[in-house]
C-alpha positions as CSV (number, residue, x, y, z in Angstrom):
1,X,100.1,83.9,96.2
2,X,101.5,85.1,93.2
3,X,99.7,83.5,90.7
4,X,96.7,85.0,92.6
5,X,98.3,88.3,92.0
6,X,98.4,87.8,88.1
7,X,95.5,86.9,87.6
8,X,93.7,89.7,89.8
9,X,96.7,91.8,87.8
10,X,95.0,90.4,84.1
11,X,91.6,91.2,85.4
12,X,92.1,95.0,86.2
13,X,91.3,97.6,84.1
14,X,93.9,100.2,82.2
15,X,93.4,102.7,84.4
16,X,93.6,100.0,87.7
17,X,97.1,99.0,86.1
18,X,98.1,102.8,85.6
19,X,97.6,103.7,89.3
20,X,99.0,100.3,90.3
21,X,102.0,101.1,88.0
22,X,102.3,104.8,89.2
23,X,102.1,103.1,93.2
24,X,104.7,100.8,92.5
25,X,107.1,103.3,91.0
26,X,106.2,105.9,93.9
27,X,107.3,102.8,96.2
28,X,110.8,102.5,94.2
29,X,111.3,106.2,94.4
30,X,111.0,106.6,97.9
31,X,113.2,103.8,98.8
32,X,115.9,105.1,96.4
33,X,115.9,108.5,97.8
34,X,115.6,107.1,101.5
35,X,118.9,104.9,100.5
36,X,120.8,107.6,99.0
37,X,120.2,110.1,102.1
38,X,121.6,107.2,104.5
39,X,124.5,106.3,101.8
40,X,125.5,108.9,99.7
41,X,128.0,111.5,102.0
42,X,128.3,113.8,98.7
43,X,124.6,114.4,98.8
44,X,124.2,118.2,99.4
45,X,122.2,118.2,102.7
46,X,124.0,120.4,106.1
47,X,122.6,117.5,107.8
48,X,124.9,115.8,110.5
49,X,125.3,112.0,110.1
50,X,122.5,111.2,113.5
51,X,120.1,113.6,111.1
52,X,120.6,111.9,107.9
53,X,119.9,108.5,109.5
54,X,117.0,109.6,111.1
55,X,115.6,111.6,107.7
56,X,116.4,108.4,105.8
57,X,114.8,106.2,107.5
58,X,111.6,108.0,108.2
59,X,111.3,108.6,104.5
60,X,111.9,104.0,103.8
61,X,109.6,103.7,106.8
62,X,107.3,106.4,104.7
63,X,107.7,104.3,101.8
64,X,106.4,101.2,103.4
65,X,103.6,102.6,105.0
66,X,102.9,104.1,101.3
67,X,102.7,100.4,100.0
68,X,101.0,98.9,102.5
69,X,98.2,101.3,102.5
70,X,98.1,101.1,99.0
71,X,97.4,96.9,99.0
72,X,95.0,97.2,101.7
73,X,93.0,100.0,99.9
74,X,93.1,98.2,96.3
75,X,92.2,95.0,97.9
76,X,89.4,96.7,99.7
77,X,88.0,97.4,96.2
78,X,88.0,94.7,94.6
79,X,85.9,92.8,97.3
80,X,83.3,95.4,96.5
81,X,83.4,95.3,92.8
């Protein structure tokens, strides 16, 4: 599997490695920020702790969906191409 993704990886073009770059670090971002609203009390949100849960999880759930849907739709182009 992930010599499979290498070599699709060495076949893209720089602009398909860009936006794969840029997905990837938007996937990292969210996370981070999804972990730091669950973890980080000193985090200046008037949330109360049930909210910031709830808002960081539906942000790492956000951030999943995110990379899924961005997998399915790069695969889906490559079968075309």
């Amino acid at each position: 599997m992930f010599g499979n993704f290498i070599t699709n990886y060495k076949k893209k073009s720089l602009k398909e490695r860009f936006l794969l770059f840029i997905g990837m670090l938007s996937f990292f971002i969210y996370i981070i920020l999804g972990l730091m609203i669950l973890f980080w009390k000193k985090i200046p949100l008037n949330l109360t702790s049930n909210q910031r849960y709830l808002f960081g999880g539906v942000i790492i759930v956000y951030a999943f969906f995110r990379f899924i849907r961005f997998f399915n739709t790069s695969t889906d182009e490559e079968e075309t191409n």
